[in-house]
Backbone as CSV, one residue per row, in Angstrom:
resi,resn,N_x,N_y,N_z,CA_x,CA_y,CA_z,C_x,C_y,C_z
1,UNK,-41.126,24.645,-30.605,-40.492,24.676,-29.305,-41.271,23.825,-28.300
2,UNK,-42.437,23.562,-28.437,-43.212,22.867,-27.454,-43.128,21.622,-28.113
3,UNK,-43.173,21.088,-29.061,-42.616,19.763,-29.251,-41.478,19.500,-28.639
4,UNK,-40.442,20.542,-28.838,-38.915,19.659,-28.140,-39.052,19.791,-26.489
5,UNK,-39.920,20.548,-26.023,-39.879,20.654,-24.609,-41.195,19.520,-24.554
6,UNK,-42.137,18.849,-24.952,-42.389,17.706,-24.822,-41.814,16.267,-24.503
7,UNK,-40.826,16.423,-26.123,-39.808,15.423,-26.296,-38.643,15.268,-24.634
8,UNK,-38.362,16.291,-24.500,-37.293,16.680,-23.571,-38.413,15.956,-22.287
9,UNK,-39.244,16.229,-21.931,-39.807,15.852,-20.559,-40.235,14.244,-20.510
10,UNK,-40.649,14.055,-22.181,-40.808,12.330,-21.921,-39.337,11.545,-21.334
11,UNK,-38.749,12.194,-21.988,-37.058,11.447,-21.762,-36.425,11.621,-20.292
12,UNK,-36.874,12.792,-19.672,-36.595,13.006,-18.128,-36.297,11.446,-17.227
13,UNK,-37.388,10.990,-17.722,-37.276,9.773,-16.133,-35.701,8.804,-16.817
14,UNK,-35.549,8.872,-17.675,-34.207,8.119,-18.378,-32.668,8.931,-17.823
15,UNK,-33.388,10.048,-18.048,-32.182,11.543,-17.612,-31.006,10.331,-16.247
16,UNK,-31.299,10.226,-15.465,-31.360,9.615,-14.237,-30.158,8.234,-14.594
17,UNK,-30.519,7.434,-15.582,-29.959,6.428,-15.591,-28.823,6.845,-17.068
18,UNK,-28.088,7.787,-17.362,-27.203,8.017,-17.964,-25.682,7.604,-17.369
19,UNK,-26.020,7.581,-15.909,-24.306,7.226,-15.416,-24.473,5.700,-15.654
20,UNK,-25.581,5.457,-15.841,-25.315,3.676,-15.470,-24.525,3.384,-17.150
21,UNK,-25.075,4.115,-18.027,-24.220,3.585,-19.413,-22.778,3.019,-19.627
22,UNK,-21.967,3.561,-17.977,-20.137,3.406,-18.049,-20.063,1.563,-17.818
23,UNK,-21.453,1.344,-17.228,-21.512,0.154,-16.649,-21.675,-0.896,-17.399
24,UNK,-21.848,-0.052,-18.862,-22.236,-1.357,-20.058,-20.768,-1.224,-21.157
25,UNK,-20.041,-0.785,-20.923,-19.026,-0.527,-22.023,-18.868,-1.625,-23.000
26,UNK,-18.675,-2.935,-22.206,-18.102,-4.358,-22.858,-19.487,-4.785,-23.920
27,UNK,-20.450,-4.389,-23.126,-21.472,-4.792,-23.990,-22.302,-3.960,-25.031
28,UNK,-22.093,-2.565,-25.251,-22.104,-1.654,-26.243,-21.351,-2.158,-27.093
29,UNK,-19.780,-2.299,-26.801,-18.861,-2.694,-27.734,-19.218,-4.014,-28.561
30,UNK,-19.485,-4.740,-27.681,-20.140,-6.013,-28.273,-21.501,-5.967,-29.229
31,UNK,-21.878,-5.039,-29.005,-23.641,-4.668,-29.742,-22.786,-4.205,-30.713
32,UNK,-22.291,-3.099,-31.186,-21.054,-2.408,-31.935,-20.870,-3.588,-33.203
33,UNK,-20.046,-4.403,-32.611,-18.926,-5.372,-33.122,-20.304,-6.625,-33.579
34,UNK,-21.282,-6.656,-33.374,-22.220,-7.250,-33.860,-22.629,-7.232,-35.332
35,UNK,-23.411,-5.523,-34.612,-24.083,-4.481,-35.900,-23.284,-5.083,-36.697
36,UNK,-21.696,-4.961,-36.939,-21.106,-4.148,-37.768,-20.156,-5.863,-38.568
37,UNK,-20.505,-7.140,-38.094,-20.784,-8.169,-38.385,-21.104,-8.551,-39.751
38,UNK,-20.179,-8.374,-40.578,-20.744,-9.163,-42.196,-21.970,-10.031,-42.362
39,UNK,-21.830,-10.982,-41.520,-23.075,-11.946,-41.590,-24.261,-11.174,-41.028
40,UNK,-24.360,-10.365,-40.334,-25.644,-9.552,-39.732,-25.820,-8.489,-40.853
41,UNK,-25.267,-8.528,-41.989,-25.356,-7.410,-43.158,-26.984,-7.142,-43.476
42,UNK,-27.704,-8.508,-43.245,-28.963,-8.226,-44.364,-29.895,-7.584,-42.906
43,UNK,-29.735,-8.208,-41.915,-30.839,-8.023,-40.644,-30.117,-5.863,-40.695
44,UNK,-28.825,-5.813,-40.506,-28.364,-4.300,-40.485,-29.652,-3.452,-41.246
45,UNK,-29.230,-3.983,-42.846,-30.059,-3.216,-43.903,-31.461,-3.198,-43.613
46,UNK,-32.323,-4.219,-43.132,-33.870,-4.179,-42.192,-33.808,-2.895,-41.249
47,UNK,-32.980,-3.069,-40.570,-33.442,-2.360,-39.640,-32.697,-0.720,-39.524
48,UNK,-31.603,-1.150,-40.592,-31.166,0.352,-40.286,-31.036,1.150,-41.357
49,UNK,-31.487,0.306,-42.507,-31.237,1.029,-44.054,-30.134,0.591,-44.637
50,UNK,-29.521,1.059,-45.562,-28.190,0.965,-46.327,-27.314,2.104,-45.369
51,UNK,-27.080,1.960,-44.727,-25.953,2.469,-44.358,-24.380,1.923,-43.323
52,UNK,-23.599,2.285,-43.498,-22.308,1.689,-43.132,-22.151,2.211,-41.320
53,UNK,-21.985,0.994,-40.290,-21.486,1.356,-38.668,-20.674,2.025,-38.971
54,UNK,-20.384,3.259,-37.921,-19.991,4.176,-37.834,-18.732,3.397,-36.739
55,UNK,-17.436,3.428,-36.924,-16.693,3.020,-36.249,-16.224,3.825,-34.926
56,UNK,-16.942,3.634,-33.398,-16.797,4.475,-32.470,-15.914,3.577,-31.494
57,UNK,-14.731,4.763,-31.113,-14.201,4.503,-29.820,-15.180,4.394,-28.318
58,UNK,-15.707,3.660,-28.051,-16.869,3.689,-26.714,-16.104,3.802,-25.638
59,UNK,-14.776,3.625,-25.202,-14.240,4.060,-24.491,-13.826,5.516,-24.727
60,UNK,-13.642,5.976,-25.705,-13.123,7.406,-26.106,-14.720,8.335,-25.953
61,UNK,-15.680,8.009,-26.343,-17.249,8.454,-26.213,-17.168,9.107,-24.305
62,UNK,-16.854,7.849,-23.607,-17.289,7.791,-22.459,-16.328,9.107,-21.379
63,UNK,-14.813,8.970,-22.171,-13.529,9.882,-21.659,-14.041,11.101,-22.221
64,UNK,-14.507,11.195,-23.341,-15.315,12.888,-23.824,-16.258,12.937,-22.745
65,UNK,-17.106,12.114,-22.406,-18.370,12.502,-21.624,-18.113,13.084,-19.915
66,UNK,-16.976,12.394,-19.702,-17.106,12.931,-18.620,-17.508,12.517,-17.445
67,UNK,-17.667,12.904,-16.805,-18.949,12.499,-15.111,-19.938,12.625,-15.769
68,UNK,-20.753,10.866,-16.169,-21.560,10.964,-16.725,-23.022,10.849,-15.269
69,UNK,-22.873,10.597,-14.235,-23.634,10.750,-13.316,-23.850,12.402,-13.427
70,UNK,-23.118,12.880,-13.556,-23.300,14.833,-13.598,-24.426,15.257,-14.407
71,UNK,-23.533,14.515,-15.657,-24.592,14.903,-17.113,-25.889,14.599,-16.892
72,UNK,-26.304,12.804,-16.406,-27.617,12.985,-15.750,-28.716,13.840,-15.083
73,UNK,-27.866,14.164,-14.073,-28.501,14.973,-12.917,-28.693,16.489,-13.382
74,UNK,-28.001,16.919,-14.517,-27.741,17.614,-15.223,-29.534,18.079,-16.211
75,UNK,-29.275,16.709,-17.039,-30.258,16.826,-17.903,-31.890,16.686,-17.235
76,UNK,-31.694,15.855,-15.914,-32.708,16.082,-14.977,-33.296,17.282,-14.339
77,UNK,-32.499,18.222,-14.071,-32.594,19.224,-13.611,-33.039,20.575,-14.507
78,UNK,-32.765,20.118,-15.859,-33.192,21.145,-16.960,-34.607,20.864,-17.020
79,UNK,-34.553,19.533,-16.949,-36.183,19.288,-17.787,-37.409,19.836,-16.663
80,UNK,-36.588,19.742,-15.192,-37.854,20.287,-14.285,-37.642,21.517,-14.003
81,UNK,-36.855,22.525,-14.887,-36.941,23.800,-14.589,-37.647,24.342,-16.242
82,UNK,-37.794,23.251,-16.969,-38.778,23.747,-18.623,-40.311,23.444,-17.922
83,UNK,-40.360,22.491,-16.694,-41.845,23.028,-16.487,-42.192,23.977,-15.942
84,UNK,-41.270,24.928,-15.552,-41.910,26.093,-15.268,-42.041,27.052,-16.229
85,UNK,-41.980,26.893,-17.353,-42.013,27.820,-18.339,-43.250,26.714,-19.150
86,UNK,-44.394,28.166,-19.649,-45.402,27.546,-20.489,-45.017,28.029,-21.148
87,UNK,-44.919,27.348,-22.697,-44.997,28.234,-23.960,-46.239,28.577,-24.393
88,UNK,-47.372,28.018,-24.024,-48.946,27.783,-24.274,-48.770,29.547,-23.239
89,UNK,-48.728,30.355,-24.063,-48.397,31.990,-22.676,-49.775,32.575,-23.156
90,UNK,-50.360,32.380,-24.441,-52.143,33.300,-24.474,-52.972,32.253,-24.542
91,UNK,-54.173,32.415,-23.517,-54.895,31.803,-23.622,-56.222,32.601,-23.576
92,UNK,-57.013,32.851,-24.911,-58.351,33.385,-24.416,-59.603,33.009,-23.702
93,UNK,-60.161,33.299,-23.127,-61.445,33.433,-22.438,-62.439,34.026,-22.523
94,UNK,-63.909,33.520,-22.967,-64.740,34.390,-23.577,-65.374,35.458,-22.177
95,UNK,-65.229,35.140,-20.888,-65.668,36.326,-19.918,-64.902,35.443,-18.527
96,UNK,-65.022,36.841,-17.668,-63.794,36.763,-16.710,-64.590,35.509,-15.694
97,UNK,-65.762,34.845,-15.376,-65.941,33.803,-15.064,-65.082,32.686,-15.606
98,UNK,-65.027,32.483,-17.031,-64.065,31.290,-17.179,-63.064,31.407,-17.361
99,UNK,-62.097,32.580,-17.005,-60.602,32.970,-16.651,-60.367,32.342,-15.328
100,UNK,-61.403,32.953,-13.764,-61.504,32.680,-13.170,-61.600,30.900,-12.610
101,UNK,-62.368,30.523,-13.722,-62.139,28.911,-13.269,-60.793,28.214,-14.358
102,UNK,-60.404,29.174,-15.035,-59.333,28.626,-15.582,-57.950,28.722,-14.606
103,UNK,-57.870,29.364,-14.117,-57.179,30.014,-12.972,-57.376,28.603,-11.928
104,UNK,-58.262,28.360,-10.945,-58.358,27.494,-9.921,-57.823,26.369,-10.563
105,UNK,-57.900,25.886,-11.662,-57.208,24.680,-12.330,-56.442,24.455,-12.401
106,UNK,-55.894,25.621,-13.282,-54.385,25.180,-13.106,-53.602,25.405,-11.445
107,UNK,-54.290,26.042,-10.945,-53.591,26.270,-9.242,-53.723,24.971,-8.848
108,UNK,-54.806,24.000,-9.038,-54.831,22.636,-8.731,-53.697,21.744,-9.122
109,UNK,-53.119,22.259,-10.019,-51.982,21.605,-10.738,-50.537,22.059,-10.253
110,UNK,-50.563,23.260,-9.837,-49.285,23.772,-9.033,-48.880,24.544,-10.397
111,UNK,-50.049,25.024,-11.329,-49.104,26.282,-12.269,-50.108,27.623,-11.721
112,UNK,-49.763,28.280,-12.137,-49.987,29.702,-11.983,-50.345,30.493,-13.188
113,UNK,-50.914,31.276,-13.307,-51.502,32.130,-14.656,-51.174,33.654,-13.651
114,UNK,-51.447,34.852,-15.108,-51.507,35.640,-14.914,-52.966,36.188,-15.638
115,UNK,-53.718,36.889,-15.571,-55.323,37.045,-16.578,-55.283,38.497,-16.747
116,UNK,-55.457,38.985,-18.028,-56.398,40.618,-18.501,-57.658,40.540,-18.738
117,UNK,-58.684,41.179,-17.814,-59.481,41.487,-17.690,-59.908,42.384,-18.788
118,UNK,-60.693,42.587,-20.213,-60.499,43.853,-20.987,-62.244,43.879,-20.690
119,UNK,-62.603,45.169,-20.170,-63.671,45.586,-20.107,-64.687,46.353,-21.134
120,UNK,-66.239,45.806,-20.955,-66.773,47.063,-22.273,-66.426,46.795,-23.389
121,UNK,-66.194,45.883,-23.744,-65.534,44.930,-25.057,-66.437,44.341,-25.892
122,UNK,-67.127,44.542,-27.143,-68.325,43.593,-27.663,-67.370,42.870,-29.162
123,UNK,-67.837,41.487,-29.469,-67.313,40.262,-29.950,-66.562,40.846,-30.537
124,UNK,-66.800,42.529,-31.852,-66.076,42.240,-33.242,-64.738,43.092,-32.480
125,UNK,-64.721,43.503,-31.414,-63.256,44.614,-30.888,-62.110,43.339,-30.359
């Protein structure tokens, strides 16, 4: 889960430029109609393996999608509400001094912790 909420936050600043994609239609299609180019057969197989273009309506893609400015602002808005969630949720500390400066750190950062104090505690408990 913290890999895909990694993955998900590198991709954020892109989130943003999803409406601009309506703006390339002619030239998707054209990348499309390239790929999918007999004579581009051997450069295809380099770079994409043995496998056959997938024949897509890019106008029909774009009529499924929707308000793709939405979807943007959309996928923008998820990714800065996954930073408020740590999955990193236990973190030990060998004594409440370096809880304590673990604490001011991340407050430096604008996250927040919560800490248990377990008292009277020796290594093997």
């Amino acid at each position: 889960m913290v890999k895909l909420t990694n993955l998900i936050h590198s991709f954020a600043n892109s989130f943003s430029s999803v409406d601009k994609l309506s703006e390339h239609r002619e030239g998707l299609t054209a990348l499309q109609n390239l790929i999918a180019a007999p004579q581009y057969s051997a450069i295809r197989k380099t770079l994409l393996g043995d496998v056959e273009v997938p024949n897509v309506d890019i106008n029909g893609v774009f009529e499924e999608f929707g308000d793709t400015e939405e979807i943007g602002r959309l996928l923008k808005k998820a990714s800065d509400l996954l930073y408020c969630i740590n999955l990193n949720r236990f973190k030990a500390m060998p004594n409440e001094h370096q809880l304590t400066l673990e604490a001011a750190r991340l407050t430096l950062i604008n996250e927040f912790s919560a800490g248990l104090v377990f008292l009277n505690m020796s290594e093997s408990q």
